[in-house]
C-alpha positions in Angstrom: 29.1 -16.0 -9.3 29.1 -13.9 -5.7 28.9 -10.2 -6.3 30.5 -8.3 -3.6 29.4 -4.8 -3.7 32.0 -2.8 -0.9 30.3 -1.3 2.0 30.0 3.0 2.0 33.2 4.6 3.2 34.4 8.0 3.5 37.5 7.1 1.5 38.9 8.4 -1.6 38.8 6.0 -4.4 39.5 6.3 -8.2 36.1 4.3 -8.6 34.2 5.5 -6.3 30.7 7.3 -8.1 30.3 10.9 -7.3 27.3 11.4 -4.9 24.9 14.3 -5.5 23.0 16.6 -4.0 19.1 16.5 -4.4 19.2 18.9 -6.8 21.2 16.5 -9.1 25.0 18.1 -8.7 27.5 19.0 -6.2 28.6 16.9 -3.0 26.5 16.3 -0.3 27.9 14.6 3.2 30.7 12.9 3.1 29.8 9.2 4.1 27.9 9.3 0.6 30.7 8.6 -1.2 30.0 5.3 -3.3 32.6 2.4 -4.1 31.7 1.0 -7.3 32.0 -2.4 -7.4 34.1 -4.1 -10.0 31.6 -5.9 -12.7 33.2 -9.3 -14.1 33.1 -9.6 -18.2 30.5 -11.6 -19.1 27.9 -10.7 -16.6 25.1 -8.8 -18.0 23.0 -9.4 -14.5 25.4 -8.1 -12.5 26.0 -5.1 -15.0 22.4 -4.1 -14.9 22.1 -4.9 -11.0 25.1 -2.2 -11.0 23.5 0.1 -13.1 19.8 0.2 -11.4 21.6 0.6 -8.0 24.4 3.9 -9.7 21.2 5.0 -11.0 19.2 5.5 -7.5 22.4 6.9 -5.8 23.0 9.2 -8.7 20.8 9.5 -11.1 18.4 12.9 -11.2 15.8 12.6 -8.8 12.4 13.2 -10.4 13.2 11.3 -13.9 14.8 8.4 -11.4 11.6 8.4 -9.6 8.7 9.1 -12.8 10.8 5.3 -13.9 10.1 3.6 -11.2 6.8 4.5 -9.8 5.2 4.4 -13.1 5.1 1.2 -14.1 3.8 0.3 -10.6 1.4 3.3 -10.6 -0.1 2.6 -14.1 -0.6 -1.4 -12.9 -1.8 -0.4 -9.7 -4.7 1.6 -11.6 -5.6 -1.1 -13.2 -6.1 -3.6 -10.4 -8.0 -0.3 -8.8 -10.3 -0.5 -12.1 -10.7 -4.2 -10.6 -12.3 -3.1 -7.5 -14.5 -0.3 -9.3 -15.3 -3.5 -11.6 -16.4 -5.8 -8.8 -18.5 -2.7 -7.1 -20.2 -2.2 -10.0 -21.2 -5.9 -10.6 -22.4 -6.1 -7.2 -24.2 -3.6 -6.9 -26.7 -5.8 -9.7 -27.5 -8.1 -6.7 -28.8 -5.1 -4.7 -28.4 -2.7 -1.8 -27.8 -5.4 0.6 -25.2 -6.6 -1.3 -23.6 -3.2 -1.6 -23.9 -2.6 2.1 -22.4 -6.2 2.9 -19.4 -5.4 0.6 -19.3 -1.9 2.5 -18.8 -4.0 5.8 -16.5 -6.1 4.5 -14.3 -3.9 2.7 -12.3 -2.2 5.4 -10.9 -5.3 6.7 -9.9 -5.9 3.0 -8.4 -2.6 2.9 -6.6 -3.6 6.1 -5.4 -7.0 4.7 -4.0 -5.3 1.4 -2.5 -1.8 3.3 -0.6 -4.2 5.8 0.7 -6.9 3.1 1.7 -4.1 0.8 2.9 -0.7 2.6 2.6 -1.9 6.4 4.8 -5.1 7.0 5.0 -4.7 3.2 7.5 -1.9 3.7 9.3 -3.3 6.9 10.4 -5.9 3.2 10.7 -3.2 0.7 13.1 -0.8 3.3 14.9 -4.0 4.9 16.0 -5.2 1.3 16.9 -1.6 -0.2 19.0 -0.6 3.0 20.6 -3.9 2.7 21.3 -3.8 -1.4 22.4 0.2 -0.3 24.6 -0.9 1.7 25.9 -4.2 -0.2 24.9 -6.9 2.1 23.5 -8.6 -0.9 23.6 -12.4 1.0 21.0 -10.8 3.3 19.0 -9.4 0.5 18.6 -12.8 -1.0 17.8 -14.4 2.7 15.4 -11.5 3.4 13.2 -12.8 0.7 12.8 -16.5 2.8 12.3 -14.4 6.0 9.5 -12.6 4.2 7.6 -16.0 2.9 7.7 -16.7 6.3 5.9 -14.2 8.2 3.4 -13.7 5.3 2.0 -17.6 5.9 1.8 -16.7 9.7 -0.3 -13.1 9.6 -2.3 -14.8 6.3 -3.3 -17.6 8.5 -4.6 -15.2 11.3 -6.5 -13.3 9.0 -8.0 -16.8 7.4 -8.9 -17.7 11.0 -9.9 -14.4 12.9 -12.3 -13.4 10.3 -14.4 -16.5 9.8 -14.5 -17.0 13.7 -15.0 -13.3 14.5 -16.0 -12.0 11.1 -19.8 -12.5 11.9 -19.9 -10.4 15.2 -17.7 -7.7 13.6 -20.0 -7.2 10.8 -22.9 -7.3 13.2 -21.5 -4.5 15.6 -20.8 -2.2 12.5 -24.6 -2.0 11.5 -25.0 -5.3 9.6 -28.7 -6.5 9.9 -30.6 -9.1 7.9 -29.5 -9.5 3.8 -26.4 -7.0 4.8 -25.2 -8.9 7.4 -26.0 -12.3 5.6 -24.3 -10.9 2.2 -21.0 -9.8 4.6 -20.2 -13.0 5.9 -20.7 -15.4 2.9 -18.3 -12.7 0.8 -15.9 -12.5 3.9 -15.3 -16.0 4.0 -14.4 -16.6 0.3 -12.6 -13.7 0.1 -10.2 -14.3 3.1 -9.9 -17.9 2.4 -7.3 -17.1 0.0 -5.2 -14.9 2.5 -2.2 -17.0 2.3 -1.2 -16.5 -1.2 -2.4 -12.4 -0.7 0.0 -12.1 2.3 2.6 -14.1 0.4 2.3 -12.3 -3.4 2.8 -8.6 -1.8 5.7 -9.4 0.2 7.4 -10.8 -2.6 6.6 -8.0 -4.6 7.8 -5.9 -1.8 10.8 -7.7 -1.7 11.4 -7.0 -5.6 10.9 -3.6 -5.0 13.3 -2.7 -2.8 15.5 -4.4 -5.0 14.6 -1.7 -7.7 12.9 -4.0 -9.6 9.1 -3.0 -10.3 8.7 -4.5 -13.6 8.1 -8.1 -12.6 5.3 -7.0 -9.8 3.7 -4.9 -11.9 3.3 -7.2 -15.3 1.7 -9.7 -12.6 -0.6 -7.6 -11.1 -1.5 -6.5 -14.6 -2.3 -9.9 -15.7 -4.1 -10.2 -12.7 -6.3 -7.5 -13.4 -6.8 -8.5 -16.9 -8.2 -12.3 -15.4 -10.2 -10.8 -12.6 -12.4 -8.4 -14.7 -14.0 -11.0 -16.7 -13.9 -13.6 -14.2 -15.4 -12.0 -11.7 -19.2 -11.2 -13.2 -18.5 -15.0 -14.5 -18.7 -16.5 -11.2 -21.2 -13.8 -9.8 -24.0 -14.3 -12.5 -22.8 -17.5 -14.2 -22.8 -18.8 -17.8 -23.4 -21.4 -19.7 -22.1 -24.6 -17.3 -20.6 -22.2 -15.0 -23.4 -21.5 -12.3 -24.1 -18.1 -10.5 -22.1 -17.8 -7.2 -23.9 -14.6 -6.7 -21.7 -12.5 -4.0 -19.1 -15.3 -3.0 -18.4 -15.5 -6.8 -16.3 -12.1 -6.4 -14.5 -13.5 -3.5 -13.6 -16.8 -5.5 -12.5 -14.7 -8.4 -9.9 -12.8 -6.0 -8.9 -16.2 -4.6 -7.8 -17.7 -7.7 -5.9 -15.3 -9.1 -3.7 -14.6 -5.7 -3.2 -18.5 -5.8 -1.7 -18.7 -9.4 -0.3 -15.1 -8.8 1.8 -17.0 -6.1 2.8 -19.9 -7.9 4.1 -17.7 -11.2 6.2 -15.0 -8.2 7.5 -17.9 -6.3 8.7 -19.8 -9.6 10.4 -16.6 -10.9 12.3 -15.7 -7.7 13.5 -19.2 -6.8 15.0 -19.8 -10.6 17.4 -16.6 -9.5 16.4 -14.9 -12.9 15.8 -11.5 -10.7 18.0 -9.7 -8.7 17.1 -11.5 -5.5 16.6 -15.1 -5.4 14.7 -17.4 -3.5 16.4 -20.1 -1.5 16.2 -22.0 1.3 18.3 -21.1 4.1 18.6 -21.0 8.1 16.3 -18.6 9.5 18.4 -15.8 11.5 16.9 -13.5 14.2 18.3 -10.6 12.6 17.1 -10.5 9.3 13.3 -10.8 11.0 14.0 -7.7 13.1 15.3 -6.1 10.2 12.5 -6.5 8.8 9.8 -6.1 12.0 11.6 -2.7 13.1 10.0 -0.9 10.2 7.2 -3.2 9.6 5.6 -3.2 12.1 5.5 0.0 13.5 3.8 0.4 10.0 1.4 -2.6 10.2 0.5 -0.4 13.5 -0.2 2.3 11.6 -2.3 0.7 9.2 -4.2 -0.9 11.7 -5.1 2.8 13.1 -5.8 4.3 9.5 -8.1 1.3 9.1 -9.6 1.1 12.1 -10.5 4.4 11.7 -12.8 3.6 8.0 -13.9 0.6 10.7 -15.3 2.8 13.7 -16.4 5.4 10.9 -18.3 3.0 9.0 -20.0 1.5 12.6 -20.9 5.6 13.5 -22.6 5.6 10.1 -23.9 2.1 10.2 -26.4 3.6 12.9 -28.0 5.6 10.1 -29.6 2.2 8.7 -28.4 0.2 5.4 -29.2 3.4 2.6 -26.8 5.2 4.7 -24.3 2.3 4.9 -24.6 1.7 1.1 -23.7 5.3 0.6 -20.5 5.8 3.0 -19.5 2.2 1.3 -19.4 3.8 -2.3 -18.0 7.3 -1.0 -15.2 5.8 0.9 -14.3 3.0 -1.4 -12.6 6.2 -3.9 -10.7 7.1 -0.4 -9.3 3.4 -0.6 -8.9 4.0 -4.4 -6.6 6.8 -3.6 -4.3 4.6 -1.8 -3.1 2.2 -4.7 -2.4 5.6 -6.8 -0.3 7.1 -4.4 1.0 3.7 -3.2 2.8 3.1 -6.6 4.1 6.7 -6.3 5.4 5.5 -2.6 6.8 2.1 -3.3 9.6 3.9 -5.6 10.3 6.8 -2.8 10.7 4.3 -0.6 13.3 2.3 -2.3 14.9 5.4 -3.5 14.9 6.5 0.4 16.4 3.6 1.7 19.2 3.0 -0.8 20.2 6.0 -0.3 20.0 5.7 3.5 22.1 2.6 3.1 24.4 4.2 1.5 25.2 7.0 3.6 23.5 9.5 1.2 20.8 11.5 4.0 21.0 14.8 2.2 20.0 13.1 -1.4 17.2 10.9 0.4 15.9 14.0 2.1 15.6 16.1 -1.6 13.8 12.5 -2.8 11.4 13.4 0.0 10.3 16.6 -0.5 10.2 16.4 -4.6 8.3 13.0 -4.0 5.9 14.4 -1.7 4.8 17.8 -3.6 4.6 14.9 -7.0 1.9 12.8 -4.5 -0.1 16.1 -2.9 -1.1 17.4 -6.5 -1.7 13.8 -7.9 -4.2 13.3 -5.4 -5.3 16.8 -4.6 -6.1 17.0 -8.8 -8.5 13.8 -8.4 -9.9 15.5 -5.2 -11.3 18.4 -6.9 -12.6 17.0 -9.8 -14.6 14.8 -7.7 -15.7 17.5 -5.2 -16.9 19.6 -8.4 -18.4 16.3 -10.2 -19.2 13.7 -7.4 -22.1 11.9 -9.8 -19.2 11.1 -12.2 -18.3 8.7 -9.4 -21.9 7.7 -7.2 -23.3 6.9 -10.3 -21.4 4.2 -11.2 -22.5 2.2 -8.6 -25.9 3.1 -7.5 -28.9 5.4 -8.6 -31.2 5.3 -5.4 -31.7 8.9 -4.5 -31.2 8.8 -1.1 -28.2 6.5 -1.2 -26.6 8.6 -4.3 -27.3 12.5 -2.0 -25.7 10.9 0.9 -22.8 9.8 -1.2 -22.1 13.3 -2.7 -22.1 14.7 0.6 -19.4 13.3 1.7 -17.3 13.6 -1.2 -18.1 17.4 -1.8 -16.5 17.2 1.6 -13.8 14.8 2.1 -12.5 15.1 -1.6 -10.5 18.3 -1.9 -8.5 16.9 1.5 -6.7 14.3 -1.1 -4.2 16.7 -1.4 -2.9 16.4 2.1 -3.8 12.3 2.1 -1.4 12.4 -0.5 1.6 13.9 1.0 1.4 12.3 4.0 1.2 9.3 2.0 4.3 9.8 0.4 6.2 11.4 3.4 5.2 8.6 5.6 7.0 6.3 3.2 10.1 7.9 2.9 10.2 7.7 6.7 9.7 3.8 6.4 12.7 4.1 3.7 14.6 5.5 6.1 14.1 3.1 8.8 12.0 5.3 10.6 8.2 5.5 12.0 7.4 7.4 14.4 6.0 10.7 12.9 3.9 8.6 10.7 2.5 6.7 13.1 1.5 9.3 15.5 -0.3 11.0 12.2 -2.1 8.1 11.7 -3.3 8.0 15.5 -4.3 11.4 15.1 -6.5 10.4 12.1 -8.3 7.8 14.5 -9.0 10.5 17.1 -10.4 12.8 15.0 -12.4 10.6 12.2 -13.7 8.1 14.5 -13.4 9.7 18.1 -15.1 12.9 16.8 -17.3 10.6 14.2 -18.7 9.0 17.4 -19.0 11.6 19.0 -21.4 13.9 16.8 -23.7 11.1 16.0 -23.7 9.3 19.1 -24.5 12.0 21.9 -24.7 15.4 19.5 -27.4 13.6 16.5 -24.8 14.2 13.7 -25.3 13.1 10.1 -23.5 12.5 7.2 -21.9 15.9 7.0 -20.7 16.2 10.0 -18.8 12.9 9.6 -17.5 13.9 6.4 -15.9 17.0 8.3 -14.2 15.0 10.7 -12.9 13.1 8.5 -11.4 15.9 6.2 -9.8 17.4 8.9 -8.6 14.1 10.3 -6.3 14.1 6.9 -5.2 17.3 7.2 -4.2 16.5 10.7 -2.6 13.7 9.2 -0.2 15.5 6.4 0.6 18.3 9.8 2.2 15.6 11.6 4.3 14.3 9.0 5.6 17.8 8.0 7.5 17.8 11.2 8.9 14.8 10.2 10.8 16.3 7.0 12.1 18.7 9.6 12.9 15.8 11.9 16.6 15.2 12.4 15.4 12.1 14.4 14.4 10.9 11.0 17.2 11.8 8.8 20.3 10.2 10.6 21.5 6.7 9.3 20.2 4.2 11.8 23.0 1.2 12.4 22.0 -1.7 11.3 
């Protein structure tokens, strides 16, 4: 059966759910107040779908949010123990190896930021406005709209990195075995673009629904194939022959494909709260999406494009050097999928309440959301600024490669703290439907990281330290910016849909 959930209104209604204040009692404005729909007998779907939603609009904020992020947050560490995995098996083959993984790896980053919190989110915020707001039609249609664009941007990446992955590589430092280890990984690993593109915005989609059990058992199973598939198709065994570096890249491939199959399967049998179906394709629905997402891709593009044009100022250095910023950085990327699971819930907590007229509560979800992600990260900061071997040595013991490593984290580290609430901040502005501030943090980032980077190697013979620096204070810079936008009325006002 239909369920029609009533728009927001500012009337009085014996059913209507008392709205509250961050803080967890009293009213807030009065557009919040909340029409609860009327649940037929015998519809346990619909019940829950009811509850989950009463639950974001009224529920206390920190418990509400500790529910959802976590199961994404504990998944999401272990797909991150994936990538440690994979780092560590490669670095067996050698430091070419490691460098040509380094090369390779921020355009990665870029793929999974953009298909997960950069159009990701345009999904995620589109879908929770919409089920905010009751449109639940166009929260089921959003999900075709979203399979969509993910086969057009995977295909781009599929295409513009084996045509133009070769010179990229080469321009950031890639000589010889790096360069000839970059490629062959590159090409097996963004074969399977596609069914990456298509997995995250589903997941997105489920999300913003409220629903981050199903992403998260999926990506856990994932992680539980990849980790012993991987080193299988890098060294071989028994009739399975070594692959060497392009055996990670198959491993990835294989388990996005069946990843795909297993999400698409689920959603189109309607056993979730969104389901898949075949439909006409409306304008609308894509800008609802695209006016969120991409602002964000943008955004994503800059915060990666800055690892890229840092990564180039350090591939001048020579491989050892390349090797090192490869391991160093990749816990900066590792940071991301923590605080990304912490994100995905504010988000959807944001925009349902957005959608439903709620600013003051989504505002308090902000804030307490923010100061949760700024000690998260700022904890795994300092422990690695104090303890940087605990990490450099899982992945290389060459002196020169493991001093330039700790260098930069003794540096870059204890700045987690303001990556992660501008993390978190930036999100809740995507829940709300709006990107500016973020975006303009994440420029500033790219001026100071890779502008200054440049800079100090290129005309004032910089090193290692002096490009950690910039890039500390390029996430500071970052978590400035997107202060102003908590105090941004711009950004707490209920955009029309």
């Amino acid at each position: 059966m239909s369920l029609q959930i009533p728009a927001p209104s500012g009337d009085a209604c014996a059913d209507e759910l008392e709205p509250v204040s961050p803080a967890g009692g009293g009213a807030v404005d009065q557009p919040a107040a909340i029409a609860a729909p009327k649940i037929a007998s015998g519809s346990p779907a619909v019940a829950k779908t009811i509850q989950a939603r009463g639950k974001l609009l009224t529920g206390p904020v920190l418990p509400t949010l500790l529910q959802l992020a976590l199961p994404t947050m504990t998944v999401l560490v272990a797909q991150t123990a994936v990538n440690i995995a994979e780092a560590y098996y490669v670095g067996y083959l050698g430091t070419d190896a490691l460098a040509g993984v380094a090369l390779v790896f921020p355009i990665f980053m870029l793929m999974t930021m953009m298909s997960n919190g950069g159009l990701g989110s345009g999904v995620a915020s589109a879908v929770a406005r919409a089920i905010g707001a009751g449109r639940k039609d166009d929260a089921n249609a959003l999900v075709l709209h979203a399979i969509v664009l993910a086969v057009i941007v995977g295909a781009i990446f599929t295409i513009g990195t084996h045509w133009g992955g070769p010179a990229l590589y080469r321009t950031l430092g890639g000589r010889d075995g790096a360069l000839d280890a970059a490629v062959k990984y590159s090409n097996y690993l963004f074969a399977g673009a596609i069914p990456v593109w298509i997995v995250n915005f589903q997941a997105a989609a489920l999300r913003g629904s409220g629903n981050v059990r199903v992403p998260a058992m999926v990506t856990l199973v994932g992680a539980m194939v990849l980790i012993p598939c991987s080193p299988l198709l890098i060294f071989g065994l028994g009739p399975v022959p070594s692959f060497g570096i392009a055996g990670a890249g198959m491993a990835f491939g294989i388990y996005y494909v069946a990843a795909m199959l297993v999400l698409l399967r689920y959603m189109k049998a309607g056993r979730s709260d969104l389901t898949l179906k075949l439909g006409r394709l409306e304008g609308r629905l894509f800008r609802d999406i695209l006016k969120v997402g991409l602002p964000s891709a943008v955004s994503t593009t800059l915060t990666n494009l800055t690892v890229v044009l840092v990564t180039g100022a350090v591939g001048l250095f020579g491989t050892q050097s390349l090797a090192a910023y490869g391991i160093a950085s990749r816990l900066d990327y590792i940071m991301i999928p923590i605080l990304f699971g912490l994100s995905t819930a504010v988000l959807t907590m944001v925009g349902v309440n957005i959608g439903a007229g709620q600013v003051v509560r989504a505002k308090g979800i902000a804030w307490t959301s923010s100061l949760v992600g700024a000690g998260l990260a700022g904890a795994i900061g300092v422990t690695v600024a104090i303890f940087p071997m605990l990490w450099v040595h899982l992945f290389s013991r060459d002196p020169q490669v493991v001093g330039l490593a700790a260098v930069y984290l003794r540096i870059v580290a204890p700045a987690y703290a303001a990556l992660g609430f501008a993390f978190v901040i930036a999100f809740a502005a995507q829940g709300a439907g709006h990107v500016l501030w973020p975006f303009v943090g994440a420029a500033s980032r790219l001026v100071l990281a890779a502008g200054g980077g440049w800079l100090a190697v290129s005309y004032f013979g910089g090193g290692m330290t002096t490009i950690a620096a910039m890039v500390s204070a390029s996430l500071v810079s970052y978590a400035l910016i997107c202060l102003i936008a908590m105090g941004s009325k711009s950004v707490w006002r209920i955009k029309k849909a």
